[in-house]
C-alpha positions in Angstrom: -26.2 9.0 28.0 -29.1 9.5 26.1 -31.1 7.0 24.5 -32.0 8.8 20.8 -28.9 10.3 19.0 -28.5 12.6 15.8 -25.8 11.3 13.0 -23.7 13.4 10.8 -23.1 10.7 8.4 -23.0 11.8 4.6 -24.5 15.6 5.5 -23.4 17.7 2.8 -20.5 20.0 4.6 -22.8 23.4 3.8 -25.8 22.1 5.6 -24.0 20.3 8.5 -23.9 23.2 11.2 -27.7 24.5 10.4 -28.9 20.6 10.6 -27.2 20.0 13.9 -28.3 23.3 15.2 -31.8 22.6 14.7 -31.7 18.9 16.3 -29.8 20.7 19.4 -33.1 23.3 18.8 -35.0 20.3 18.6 -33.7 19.0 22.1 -31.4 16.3 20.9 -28.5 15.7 23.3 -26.0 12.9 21.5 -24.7 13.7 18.4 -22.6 10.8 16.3 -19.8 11.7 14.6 -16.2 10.3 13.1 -13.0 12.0 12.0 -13.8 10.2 8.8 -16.8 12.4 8.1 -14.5 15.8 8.0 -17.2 18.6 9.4 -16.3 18.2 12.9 -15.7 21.8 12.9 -19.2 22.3 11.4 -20.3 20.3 14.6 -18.4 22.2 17.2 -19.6 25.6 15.6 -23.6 24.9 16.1 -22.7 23.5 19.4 -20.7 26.7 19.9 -23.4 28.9 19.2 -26.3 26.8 20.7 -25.9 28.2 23.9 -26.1 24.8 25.7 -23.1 24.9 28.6 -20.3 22.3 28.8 -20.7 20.5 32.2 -24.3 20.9 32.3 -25.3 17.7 33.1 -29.0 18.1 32.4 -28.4 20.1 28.8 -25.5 19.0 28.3 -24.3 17.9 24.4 -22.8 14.3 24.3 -20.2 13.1 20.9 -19.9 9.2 20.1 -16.8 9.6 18.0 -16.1 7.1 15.6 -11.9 7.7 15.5 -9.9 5.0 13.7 -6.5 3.7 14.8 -3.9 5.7 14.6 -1.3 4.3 12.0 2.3 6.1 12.1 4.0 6.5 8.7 7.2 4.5 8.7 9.9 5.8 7.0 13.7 6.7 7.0 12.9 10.3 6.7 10.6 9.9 9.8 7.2 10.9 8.3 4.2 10.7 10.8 1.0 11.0 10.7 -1.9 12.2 12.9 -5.7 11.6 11.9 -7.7 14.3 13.4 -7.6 16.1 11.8 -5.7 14.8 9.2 -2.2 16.1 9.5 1.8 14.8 8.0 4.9 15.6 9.5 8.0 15.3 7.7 11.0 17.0 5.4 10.8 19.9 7.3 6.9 20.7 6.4 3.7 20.0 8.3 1.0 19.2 5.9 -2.3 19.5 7.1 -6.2 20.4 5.9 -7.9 23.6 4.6 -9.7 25.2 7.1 -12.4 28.0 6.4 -9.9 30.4 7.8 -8.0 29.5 4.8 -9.9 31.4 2.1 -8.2 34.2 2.0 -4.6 32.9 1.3 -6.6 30.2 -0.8 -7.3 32.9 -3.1 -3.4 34.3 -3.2 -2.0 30.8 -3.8 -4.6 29.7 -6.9 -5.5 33.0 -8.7 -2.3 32.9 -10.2 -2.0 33.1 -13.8 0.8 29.8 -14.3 -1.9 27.8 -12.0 -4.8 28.5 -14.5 -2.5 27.3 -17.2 -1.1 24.0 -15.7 -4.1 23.3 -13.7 -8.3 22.5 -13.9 -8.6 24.9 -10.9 -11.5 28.1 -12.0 -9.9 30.9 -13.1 -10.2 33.8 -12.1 -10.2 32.2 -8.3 -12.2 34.4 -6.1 -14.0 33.6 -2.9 -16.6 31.9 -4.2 -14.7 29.8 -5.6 -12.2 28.6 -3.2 -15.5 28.4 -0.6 -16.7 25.8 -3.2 -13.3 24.5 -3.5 -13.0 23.9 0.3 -16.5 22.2 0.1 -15.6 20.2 -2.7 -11.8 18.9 -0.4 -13.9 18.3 2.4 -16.3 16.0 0.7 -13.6 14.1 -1.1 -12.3 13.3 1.9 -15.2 12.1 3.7 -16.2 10.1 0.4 -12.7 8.1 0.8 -11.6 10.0 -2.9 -9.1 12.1 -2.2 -7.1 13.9 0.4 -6.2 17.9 -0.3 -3.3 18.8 2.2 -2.3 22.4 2.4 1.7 22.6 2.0 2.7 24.7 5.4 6.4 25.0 7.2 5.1 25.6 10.8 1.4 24.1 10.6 0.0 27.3 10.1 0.9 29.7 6.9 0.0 27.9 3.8 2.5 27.9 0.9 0.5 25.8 -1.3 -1.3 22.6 -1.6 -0.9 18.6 -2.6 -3.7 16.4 -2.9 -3.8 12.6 -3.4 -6.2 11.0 -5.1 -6.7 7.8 -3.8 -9.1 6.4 -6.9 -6.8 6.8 -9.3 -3.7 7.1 -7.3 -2.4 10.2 -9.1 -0.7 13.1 -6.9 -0.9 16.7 -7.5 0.4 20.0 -6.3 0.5 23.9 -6.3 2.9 26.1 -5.0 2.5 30.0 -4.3 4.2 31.8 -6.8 6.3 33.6 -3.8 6.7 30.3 -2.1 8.8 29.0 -5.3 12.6 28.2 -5.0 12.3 26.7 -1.6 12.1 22.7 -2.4 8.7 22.5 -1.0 7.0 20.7 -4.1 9.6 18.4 -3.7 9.5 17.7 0.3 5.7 17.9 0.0 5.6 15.1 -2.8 8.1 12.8 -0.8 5.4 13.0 2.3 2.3 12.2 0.0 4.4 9.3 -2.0 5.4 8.0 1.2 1.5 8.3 2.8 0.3 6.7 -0.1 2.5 3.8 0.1 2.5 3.0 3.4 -1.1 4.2 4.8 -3.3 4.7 2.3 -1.9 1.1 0.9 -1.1 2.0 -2.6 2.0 0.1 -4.4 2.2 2.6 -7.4 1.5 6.5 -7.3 1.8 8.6 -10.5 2.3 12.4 -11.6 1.0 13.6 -14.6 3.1 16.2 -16.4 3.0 18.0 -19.6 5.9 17.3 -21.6 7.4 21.4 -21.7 7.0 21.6 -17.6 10.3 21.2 -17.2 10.1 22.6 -13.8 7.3 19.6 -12.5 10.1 16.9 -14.6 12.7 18.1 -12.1 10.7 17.8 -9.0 9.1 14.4 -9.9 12.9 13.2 -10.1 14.1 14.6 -7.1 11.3 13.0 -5.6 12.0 9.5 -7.0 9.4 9.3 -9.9 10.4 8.1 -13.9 8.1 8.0 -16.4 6.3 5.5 -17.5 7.1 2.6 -20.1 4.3 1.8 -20.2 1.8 4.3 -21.2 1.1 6.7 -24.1 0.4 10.4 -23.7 -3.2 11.6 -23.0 -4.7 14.2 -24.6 -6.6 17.1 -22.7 -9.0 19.7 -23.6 -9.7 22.4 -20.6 -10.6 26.0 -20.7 -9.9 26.1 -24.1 -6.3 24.6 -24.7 -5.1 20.9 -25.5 -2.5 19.5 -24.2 -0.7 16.5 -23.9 -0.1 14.5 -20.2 2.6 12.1 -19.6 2.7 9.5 -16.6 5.6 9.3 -14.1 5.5 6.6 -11.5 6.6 5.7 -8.6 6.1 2.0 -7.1 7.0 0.3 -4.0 10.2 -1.4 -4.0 10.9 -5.1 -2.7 12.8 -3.5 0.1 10.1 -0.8 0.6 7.7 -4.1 1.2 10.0 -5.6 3.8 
């Protein structure tokens, strides 16, 4: 193994593959990397296209991967979890990360004209800006802020997206307009709440819903959540429009803690 290595550590996801390209260039020959950092794929591509052979023992590229313990999510609807990439299985959907080959149907599922009205996302969302959107996803996760999860039936054809953010423990979600009617918000919210619980160690999760979305009231109590009695309603300005949010919870129970 070599004796001098090149870290990924905190490299911005848009400068990842040119950096390690140029250390391979350079003639490094170990490259340190986790699962945590989230541009493995950046990795792979600039070894991809350095030219250096696998098997080559004498220009060879060595990985020291940093990959934590796997932790299964326990549930009675059988929810599991893989880490690498990040990946939950359960109520009939596979929930897994954006991938650039996403952008495409990135752009169907967000430049939608109900999604600019409920949600922060830009509008009107072209490429650019679900490229920065990825970006932005894939640094929240390696930060440790949030994890975006893109709704999916098989694990390949994304239907829409949930997202957890693990600061403030608040869950959100998008479904494709011709995705609707199908129970996916529903499933898709059951597999975060339960990640969130169980892995990501959180006793309380919350929604927050406008007070005429009757549709996202239905789905955060099919999923379990009731509002809060203890908060009052916050008051947002964005793209031009205030609005009211209300908080719906949902905590661990005495059972649920064993």
């Amino acid at each position: 193994m070599p004796l001098l290595g090149f870290g990924v550590y905190q490299i911005p996801a848009e400068d990842t593959e040119r950096a390690v390209s140029e250390v391979l260039a350079a003639g490094y020959r170990l490259l340190d990397t986790a699962a945590a950092y989230g541009n493995e794929e950046d990795v792979g591509r600039a070894i991809k296209s350095s030219g250096i052979q696998r098997g080559d023992r004498k220009a060879g590229v060595g990985c020291a991967v940093r990959t934590p313990p796997l932790r299964a999510v326990a549930g009675q609807n059988g929810v599991a979890m893989d880490t690498h990439p990040l990946q939950l299985t359960g109520y009939g959907l596979v929930l897994r990360e954006w991938t650039s080959d996403d952008l495409v149907v990135m752009r169907e599922l967000f430049d939608d004209p109900d999604v600019a009205y409920r949600t922060p996302l830009e509008s009107p969302f072209g490429q650019a800006a679900a490229l920065r959107y990825l970006h932005s996803a894939a640094q929240a996760r390696r930060n440790g802020e949030r994890i975006h999860l893109a709704i999916t039936t098989e694990g390949h054809q994304a239907r829409g997206e949930i997202l957890l953010n693990r600061v403030t423990g608040s869950i959100g979600y998008i479904v494709g307009a011709a995705h609707r009617g199908q129970g996916l918000a529903v499933r898709a919210l059951r597999a975060m709440t339960e990640f969130a619980h169980t892995t990501a160690a959180l006793p309380k999760v919350i929604l927050e819903i406008e007070p005429d979305n009757q549709r996202s009231i239905t789905v955060a109590r099919m999923a379990g959540f009731h509002p809060s009695s203890h908060s009052v309603p916050e008051t947002v300005t964005d793209k031009g429009r205030t609005y009211d949010l209300l908080t719906w919870e949902h905590s661990l129970t005495a059972d649920d803690r064993g």
